[in-house]
N, C-alpha and C positions, 0 to 999 in steps of 0.2 A: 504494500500500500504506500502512498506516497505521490507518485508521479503525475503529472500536472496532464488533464483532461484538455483535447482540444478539439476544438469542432470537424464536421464534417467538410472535406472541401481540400483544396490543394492538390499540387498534381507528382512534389519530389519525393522520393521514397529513400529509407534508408534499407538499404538492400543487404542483405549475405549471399553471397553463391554459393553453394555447397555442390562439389561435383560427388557423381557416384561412379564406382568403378562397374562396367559393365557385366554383367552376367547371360548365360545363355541360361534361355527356359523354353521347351519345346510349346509351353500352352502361353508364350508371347502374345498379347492382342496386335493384331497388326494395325488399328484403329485408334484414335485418340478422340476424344471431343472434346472442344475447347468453346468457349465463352467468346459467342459473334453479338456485341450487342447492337441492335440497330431501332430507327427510332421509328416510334410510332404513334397516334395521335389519340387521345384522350378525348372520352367522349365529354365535351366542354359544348360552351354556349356560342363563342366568338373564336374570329383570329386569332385575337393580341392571346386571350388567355390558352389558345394552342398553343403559341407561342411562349408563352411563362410559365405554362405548365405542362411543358413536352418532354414525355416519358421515353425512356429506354425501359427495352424489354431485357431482361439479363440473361436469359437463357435460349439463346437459338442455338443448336447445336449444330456443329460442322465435322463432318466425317472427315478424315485428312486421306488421300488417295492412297492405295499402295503403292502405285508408282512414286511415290514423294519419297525423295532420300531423304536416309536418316537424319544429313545434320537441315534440312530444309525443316524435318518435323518436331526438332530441338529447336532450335531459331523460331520457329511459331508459336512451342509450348512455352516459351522463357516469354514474346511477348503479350502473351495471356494467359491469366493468370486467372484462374474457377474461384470464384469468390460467392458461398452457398451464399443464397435470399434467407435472410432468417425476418421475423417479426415479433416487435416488444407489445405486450399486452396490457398497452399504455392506454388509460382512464380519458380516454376524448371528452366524452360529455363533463365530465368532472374539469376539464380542463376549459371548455368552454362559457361551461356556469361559474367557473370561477378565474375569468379573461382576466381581471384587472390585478388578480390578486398575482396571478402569473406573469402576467406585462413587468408587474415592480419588482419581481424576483430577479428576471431573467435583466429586468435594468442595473441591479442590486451586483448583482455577480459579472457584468460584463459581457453577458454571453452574445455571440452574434445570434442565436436560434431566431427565427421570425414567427410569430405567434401569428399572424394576423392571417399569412400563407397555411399556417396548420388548420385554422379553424375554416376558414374560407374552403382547404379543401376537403377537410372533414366534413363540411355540410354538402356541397357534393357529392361525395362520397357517399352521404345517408340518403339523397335524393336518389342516385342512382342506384340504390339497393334499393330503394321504393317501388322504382320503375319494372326493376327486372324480380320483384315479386309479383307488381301486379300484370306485366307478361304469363310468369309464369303460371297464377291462377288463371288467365283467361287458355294456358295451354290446356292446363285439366279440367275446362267447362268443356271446350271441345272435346277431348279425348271421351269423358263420359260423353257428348253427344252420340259419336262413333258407335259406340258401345249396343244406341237401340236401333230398332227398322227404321231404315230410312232408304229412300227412291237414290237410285242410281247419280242423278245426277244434285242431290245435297250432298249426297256421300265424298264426290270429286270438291265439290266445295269446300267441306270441311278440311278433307286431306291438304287440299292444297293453304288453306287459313292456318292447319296445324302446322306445315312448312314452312310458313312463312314466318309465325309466331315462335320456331325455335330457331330459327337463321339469325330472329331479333335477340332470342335470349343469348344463343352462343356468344352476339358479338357486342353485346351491351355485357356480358360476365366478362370477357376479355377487354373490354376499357376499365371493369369495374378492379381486377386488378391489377393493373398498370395505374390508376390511380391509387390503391391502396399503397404499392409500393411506393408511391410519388409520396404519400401522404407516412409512412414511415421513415422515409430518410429525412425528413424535414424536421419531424417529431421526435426523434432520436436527438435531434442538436439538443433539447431542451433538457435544461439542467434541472437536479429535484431541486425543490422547495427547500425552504431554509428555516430553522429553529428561530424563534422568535427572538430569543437572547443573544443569536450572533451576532458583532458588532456590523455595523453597516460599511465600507470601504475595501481598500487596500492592505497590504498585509502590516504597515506601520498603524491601521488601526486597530489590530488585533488587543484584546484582552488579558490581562496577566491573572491567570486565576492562583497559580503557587510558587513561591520563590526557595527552593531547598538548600542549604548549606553558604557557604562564602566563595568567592576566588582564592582558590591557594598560592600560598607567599611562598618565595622560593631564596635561600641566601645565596645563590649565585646565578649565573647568566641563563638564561632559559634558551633549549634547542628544542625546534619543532622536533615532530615525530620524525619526519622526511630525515632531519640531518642525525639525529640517534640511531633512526634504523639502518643508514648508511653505515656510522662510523660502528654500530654493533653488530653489521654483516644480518640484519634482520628482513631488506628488503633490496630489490633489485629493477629499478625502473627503466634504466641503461639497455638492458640485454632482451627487459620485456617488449620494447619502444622497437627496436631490431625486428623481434620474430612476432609482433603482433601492432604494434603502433602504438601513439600517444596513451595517453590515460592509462595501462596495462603495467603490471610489475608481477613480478616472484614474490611469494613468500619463501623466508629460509630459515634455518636452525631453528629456535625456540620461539619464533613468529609462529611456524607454522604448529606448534604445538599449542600455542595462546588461541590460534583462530579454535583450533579443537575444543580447547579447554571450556572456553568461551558457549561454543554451542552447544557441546552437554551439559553445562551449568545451567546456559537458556533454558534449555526444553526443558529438564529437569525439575526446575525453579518451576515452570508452567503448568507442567504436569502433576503439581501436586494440589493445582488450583481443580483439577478435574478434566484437562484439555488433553484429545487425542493424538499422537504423533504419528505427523507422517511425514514422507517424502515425497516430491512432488513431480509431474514430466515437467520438462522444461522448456519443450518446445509445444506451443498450442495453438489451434486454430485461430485465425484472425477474428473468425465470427465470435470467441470464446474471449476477447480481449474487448473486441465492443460491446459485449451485453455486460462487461464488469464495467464500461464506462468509459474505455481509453481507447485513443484513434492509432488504429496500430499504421496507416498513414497520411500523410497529410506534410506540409513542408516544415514542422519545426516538430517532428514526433517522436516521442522517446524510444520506440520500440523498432528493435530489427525485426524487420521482413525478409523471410527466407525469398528469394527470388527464384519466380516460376512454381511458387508454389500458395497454398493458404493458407500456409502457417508462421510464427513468429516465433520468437527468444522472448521470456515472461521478463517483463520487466519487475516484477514480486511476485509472491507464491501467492499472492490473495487470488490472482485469475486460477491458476489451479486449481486452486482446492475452492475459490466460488464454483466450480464449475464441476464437482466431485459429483453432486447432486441436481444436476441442471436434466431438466425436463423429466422431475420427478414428483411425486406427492410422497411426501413423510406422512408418518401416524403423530398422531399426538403424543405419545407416552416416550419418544423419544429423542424428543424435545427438552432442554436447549442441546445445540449437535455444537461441540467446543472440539476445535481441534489448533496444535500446533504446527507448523510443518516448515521443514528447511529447505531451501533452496541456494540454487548460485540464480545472482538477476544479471541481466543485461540489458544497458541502457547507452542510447547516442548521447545524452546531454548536451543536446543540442544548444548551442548559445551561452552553453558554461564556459567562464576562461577567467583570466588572470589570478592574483594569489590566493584566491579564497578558494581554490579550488589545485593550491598544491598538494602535493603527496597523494595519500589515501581517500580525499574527498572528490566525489564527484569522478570517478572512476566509473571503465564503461562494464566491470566486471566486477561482483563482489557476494558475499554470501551474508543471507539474514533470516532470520528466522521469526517468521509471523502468526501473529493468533487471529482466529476468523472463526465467527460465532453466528450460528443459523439460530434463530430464536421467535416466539411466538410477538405478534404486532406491540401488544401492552409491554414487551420485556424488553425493549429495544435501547431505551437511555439507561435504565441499571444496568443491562451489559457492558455499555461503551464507560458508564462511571468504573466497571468491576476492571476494565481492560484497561483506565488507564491507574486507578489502584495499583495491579501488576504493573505497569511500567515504572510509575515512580520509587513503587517497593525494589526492584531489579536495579532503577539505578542509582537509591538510596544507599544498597548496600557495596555496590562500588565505591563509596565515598564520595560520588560526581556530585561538585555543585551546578544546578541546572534551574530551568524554569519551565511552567506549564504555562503555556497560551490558550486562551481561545481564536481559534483564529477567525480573522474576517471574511465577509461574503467575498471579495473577488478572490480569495486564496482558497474559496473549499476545494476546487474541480468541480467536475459533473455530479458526481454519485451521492457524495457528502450532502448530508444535512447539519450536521456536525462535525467541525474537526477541531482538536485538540493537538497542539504541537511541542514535544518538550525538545529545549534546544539549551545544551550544556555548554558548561564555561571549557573553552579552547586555548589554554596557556600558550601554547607555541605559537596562535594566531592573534590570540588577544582579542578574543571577541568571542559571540555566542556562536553555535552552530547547530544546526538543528541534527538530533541522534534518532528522532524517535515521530510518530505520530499515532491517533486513534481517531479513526472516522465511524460514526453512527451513519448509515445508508438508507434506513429505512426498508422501502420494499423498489429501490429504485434495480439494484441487481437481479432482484428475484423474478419481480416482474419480463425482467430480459435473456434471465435464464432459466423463466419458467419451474420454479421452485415455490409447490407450493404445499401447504397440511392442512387436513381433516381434524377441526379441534372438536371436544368433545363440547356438548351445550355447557356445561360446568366451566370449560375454558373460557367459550365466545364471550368475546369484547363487550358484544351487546348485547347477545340472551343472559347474561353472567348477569347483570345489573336487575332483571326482569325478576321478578320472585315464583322462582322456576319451586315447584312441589319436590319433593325430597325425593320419590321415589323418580320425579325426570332428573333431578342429579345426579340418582345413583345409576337410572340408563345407561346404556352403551349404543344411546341415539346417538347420531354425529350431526354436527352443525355444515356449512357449506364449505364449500372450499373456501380457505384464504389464503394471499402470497404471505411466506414468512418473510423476518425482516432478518441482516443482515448489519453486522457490525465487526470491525477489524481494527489490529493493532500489531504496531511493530516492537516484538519483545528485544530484538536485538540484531541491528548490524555488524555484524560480527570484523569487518577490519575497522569499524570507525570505534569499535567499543573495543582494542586492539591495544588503545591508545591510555582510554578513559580504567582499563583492568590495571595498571600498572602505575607505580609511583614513577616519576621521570626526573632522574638524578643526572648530572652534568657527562658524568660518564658510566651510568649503568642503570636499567629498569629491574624494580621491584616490583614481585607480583604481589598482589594482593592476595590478604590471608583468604580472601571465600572463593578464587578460585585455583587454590594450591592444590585444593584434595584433587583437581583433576591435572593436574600435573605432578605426578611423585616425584620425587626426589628434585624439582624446579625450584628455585623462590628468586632466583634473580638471574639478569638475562645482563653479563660484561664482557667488555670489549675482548678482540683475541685477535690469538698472536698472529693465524693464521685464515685469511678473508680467502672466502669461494666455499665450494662443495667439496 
């Protein structure tokens, strides 16, 4: 979690190639189908609005010949790229009846979304589902007509009325979803709604809700991490900048012991909260990065794009494991679903640069370890309170002096309802930097990953309040579906908490006593005689 949401739109991609080494297989398709999208026209009122609201269809498929050489039918599949249609199970009317309240959010947060275009083509939308019902009822007045005696030539009549009447339905359902899809990309810009207590602005006017400990005083000259890990043979940015480019480094000797140390401490500290451990793929559909809320492209996007294909490098494990349970219904009795799980991210940090972003920060590769919590609608703010409890407990007992934010409407991203940022004191930079956050979501994920539970009437929000008879409590009626809500936290970036595990002495790192038990026989990390492997 973390990473900044950006709208729909743009055309640069940050791309990976990844080649594969060929293999034979006698059951080869000799076939491919690739993604021809071409445009077609929306059943609309006027020009201007074919024109403003001119739809591609994303799915024509193209047979590639067998005579096409192979590197001709590589050179096509690299430049197109199968991007599945998915749909968010987004509250239109709710969004409509409540136009103004959404106008001032979407002004609130900065977002470019156009409200005006989603509703405008949501009512469209509804007219034309009107239409192609009352089509279709007039197809089965006829069709029962057919049904009794009738003279030869009513009978041609009708046939030819029922032909005509489904040539209308075929091709008013084929506008109807070319608009629908028109009317999801549009709706997907929009960002959720905001907690009533987030401050209104930029991120200088975020909220201070806790300030823990002091800056530590130090009797001699302070060296960032960059230059102790250097002169302690702990990291290696030199040789990483060679075999993979900027932002990239080695970990080495008892670095790479710390990074260990560090994430069985995490999970372990988590898991005693009640939270499940996993580990996560790390490579995931793109469709599975935009329903967690982030634009895996677009021109300034944090996330690799495997090229030529639809998948991406997780920029955090929250897309993961939100996606563990994606187009599913939970029971109620296994509710709240708490899990931790570790991953390596990968991110372009696009537009990152100068010193605040030497050494170990802002790095395009690193490992963290996150909590993410599926929970019934009424449990959604004591969760994200319980998540950031753990985080300040985790980095209390490092010693770190740090501070908890509330942060401001144009810092939440897309997803947030609430975000919560703790950003710790940074000796070697002299300033704060942010180590951690905790976002409350609501049901803005679920809704897009289709995650939803069957609560019992005793759970529901609004039967629960109803003075339901004892023996409908103790039922095993179930109330209707509803989307769960979703809430996530970063328990530990593991090279930036690298830093923050360790006392940092002029010429040697002290580990701290609570993550020694996972280092035997470690407690301090000095210079030596002899640098490399």
């Amino acid at each position: 979690m973390g990473f900044s949401s950006h709208t729909l739109g743009g055309s640069a991609l940050q791309t990976l190639k990844i080649a594969a080494f060929p293999s034979y297989s006698p059951f080869k398709p000799s076939l491919r189908l690739l993604s021809s999208p071409q445009t077609l026209i929306p059943y609309l009122h006027s020009h201007r609005q074919r024109i403003r609201y001119g739809l591609r269809f994303p799915f024509v498929a193209r047979a590639l010949s067998v005579s096409v050489s192979a590197s001709e039918a590589q050179s096509r599949e690299a430049e197109k790229v199968l991007k599945p249609q998915w749909r968010a199970a987004i509250d239109f009317k709710w969004i409509r009846d409540n136009r103004d309240a959404v106008v001032m959010n979407i002004k609130n947060r900065k977002s470019s979304a156009d409200l005006e275009v989603v509703i405008e083509l949501y009512e469209r939308m509804c007219s034309l589902q009107k239409e192609v019902e009352r089509l279709r009822g007039e197809r089965n007045v006829v069709a029962n007509k057919m049904k009794g005696k009738l003279e030869p030539s009513e009978r041609l009549q009708l046939i030819d009325e029922g032909k005509r009447l489904k040539d209308a339905v075929v091709n008013l359902e084929e506008d109807l979803v070319q608009l629908t899809d028109k009317l999801q990309q549009e709706a997907q810009c929009i960002p959720n709604m905001t907690h009533p207590d987030v401050p209104i602005g930029g991120e200088d006017c975020s909220a201070l809700r806790r300030m823990v400990g002091t800056p530590p005083e130090f009797g001699f000259a302070i060296k960032d991490h960059l230059q102790l890990g250097k002169e302690l043979d702990l990291l290696d940015f030199d040789a990483a900048a060679e075999v993979s480019g900027s932002k990239f480094y080695y970990l080495k000797n008892e670095a790479v012991l710390l990074e260990m140390a560090l994430t069985n401490w995490a999970i372990s500290e988590v898991m005693r909260k009640g939270f499940t451990p996993l580990t996560t793929p790390e490579i995931v559909r793109s469709s599975v990065v935009e329903k967690c809320g982030f634009q895996p492209r677009g021109t300034n996007t944090q996330v690799y794009s495997i090229e030529g294909s639809d998948q991406c490098l997780i920029g955090t494990a929250e897309i993961p494991v939100g996606g563990i349970h994606m187009d599913s219904i939970l029971p109620d009795s296994v509710l709240p679903l708490k899990y931790v799980a570790y991953s390596h991210c990968f991110r372009t940090e696009a537009g990152a640069a100068g010193s605040a972003t030497r050494g170990l920060y802002r790095v395009h590769q690193f490992s963290k370890v996150e909590m993410f919590i599926l929970c019934r609608p009424e449990d959604s703010n004591s969760h994200l309170e319980e998540l950031i409890q753990i985080e300040e407990d985790l980095f209390s007992s490092l010693g770190l002096h740090f501070k908890t934010l509330d942060m401001a409407s144009e810092d939440l991203g897309a997803p947030a309802y609430r975000k919560f940022d703790i950003e710790a004191w940074m000796p070697g930079l002299g300033r704060y930097g942010e180590i951690s956050s905790a976002s409350n979501c609501r049901d803005y994920q679920s809704r897009r990953l289709g995650i939803r539970y069957r609560p019992l009437l005793s759970h529901h929000p609004i039967l629960r309040r109803e003075r339901l008879t004892l023996v409908q409590r103790n039922s095993k009626k179930m109330a209707p579906l509803s989307f769960l809500r979703s809430a996530n936290a970063i328990a530990c970036v593991v090279e930036g908490f690298c830093v923050g595990a360790a006392t940092q002495g002029n010429k040697s790192i002290t580990i701290r006593e609570i993550i020694r038990r996972f280092i035997p026989g470690l407690s301090i990390m000095i210079r030596k005689s002899v640098f490399g492997f």
